[in-house]
C-alpha positions in Angstrom: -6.4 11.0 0.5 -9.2 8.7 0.6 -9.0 5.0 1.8 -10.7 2.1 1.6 -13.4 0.7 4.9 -14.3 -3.3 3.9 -17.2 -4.1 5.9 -16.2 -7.8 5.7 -12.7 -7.4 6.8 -11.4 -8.5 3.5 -8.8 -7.0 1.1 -9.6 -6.8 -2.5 -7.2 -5.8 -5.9 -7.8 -1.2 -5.6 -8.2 -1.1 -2.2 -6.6 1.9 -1.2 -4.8 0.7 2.1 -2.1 2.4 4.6 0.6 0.1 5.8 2.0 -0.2 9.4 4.7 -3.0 10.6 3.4 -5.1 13.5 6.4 -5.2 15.2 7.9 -1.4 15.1 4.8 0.1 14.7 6.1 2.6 11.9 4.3 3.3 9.2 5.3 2.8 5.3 5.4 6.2 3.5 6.9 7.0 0.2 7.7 10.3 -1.4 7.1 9.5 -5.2 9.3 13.1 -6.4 12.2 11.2 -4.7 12.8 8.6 -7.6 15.8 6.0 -7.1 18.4 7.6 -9.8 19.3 4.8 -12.9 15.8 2.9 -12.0 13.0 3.9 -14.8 10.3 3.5 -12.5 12.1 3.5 -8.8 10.7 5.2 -5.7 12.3 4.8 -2.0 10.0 3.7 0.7 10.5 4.3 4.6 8.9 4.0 7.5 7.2 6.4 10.6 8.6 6.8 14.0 6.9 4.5 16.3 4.8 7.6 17.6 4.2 9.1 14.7 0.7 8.2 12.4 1.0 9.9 9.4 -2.5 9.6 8.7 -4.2 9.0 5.2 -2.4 11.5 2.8 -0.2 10.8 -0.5 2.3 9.5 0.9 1.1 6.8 2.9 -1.8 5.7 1.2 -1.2 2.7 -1.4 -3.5 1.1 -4.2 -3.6 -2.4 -4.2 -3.2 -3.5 -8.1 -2.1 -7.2 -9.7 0.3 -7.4 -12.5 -2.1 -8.4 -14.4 -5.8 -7.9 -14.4 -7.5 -11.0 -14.1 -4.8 -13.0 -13.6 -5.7 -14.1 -9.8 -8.3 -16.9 -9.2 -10.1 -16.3 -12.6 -10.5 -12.7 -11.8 -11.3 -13.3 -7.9 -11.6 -9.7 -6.9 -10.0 -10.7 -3.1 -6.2 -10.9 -2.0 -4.9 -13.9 -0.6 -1.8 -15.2 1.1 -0.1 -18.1 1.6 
């Protein structure tokens, strides 16, 4: 699964991106054929062992999308928080 290399450190909306929590060092996976039963559109997320990387595959690899397109900044292409 590819991902996404930003030369200038930034994050822009269809960045494909893998997650990882600062703190436990786990990453964020998701198995998308185990849907959350009465949810239309409901998909469980977990994390790694500290040890373990997953690396890029399926599972842990995540598009970055908006809502709504256009709809940040006037159509400002880079994520921002805060």
């Amino acid at each position: 699964m590819p991902w996404t290399y930003s030369a200038d450190g930034n994050l822009k909306w269809g960045d494909q991106i893998m997650i990882q929590n600062d703190q436990t060092k786990g990453w964020v996976v998701m198995d998308i054929g185990d849907s959350v039963p009465n949810v239309e559109e409901g998909y469980s997320l977990t994390s790694t062992g500290t040890s373990e990387n997953p690396g890029p595959m399926t599972r842990s690899v995540f598009c970055l999308s908006p809502v709504e397109q256009g709809s940040s900044f006037g159509g400002d292409p880079y994520i921002r928080y805060g």
